[in-house]
N, C-alpha and C positions, 0 to 999 in steps of 0.2 A: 803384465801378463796379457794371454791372448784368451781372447774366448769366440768359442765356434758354437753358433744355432744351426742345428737342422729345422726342415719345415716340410712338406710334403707329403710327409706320408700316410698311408692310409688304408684303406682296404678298397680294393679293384679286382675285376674278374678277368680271368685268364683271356689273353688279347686284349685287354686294353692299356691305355696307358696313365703312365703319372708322373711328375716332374720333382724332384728333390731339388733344394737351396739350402745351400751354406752359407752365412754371410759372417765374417770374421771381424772382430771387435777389439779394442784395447788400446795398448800405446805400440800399435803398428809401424815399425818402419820399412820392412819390406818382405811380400810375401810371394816365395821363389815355388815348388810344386806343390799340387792342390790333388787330395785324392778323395776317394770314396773307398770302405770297404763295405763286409756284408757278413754278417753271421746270422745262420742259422740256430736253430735249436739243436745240439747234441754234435755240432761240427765246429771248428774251428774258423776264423775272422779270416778272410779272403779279398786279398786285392780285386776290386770291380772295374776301376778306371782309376789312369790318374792323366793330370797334365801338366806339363813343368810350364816354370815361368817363361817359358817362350814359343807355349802352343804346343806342344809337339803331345801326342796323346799315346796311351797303352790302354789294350782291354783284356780284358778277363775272357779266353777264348768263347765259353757258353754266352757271352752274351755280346761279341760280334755282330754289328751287323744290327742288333737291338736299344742296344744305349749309345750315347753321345753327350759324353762328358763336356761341359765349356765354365768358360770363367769372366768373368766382368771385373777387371783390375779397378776399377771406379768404385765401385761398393764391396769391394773385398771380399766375393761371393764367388764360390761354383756353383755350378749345375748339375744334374745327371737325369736325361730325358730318357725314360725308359718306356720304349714300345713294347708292345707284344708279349706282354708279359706272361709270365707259364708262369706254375705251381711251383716251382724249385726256385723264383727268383725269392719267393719270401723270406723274411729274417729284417730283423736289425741292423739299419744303414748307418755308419760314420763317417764323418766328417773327418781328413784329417789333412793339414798346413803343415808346412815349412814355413816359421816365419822369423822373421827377424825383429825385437822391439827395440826401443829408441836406445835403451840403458844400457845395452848388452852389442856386442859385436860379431856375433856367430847365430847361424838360424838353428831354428827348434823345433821339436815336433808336438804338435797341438793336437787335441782330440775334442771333438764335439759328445753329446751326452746320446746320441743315438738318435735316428725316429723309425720307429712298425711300419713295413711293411708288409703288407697280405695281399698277398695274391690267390684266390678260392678261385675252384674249377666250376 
């Protein structure tokens, strides 16, 4: 199995920033795209970023231009550096892999357990 930690998060005031990390764990044998969602309270979980296993990135148009998703294939870890933070970015951040473990032949979708985000005006 895989297992995904978030780390990061926290409570920051509107404009500043914070850094979220994912770093993936288990019987790893290859792990192809790396995303981030976001849910709020009383809305539904929302793609933020993602980036496949060959770089290539997507973002959530509100936040364009704000976040900048990355990955470190050596610690089996993404990123998501989030500037300029407003009031609407808060909610609850996941973590979520495509990954392939050793036993199995086809990748999978992994989820981390969440970390708060607060963004106060």
């Amino acid at each position: 199995q895989v297992q995904l930690v978030e780390s990061g998060g926290g409570l920051v005031q509107a404009g500043g920033s914070l850094r979220l990390s994912c770093a993936a764990s288990g019987i790893i044998a290859s792990i192809n795209a790396m995303r981030w969602y976001r849910q709020a309270p009383g809305k539904q979980r929302e793609l933020v970023a993602a980036i496949t296993g060959g770089g290539s990135t997507n973002y959530l148009d509100s936040v364009k231009g704000r976040f900048t998703i990355s990955r470190d294939n050596a610690k089996n870890t993404v990123y998501l550096q989030m500037n300029s933070l407003k009031t609407e970015d808060t909610g609850v951040y996941y973590c979520n892999a495509d990954a392939r473990v050793v036993v199995d032949y086809i990748f999978r979708g992994y989820w981390g357990q969440g970390t708060q985000v607060t963004v106060s005006s």
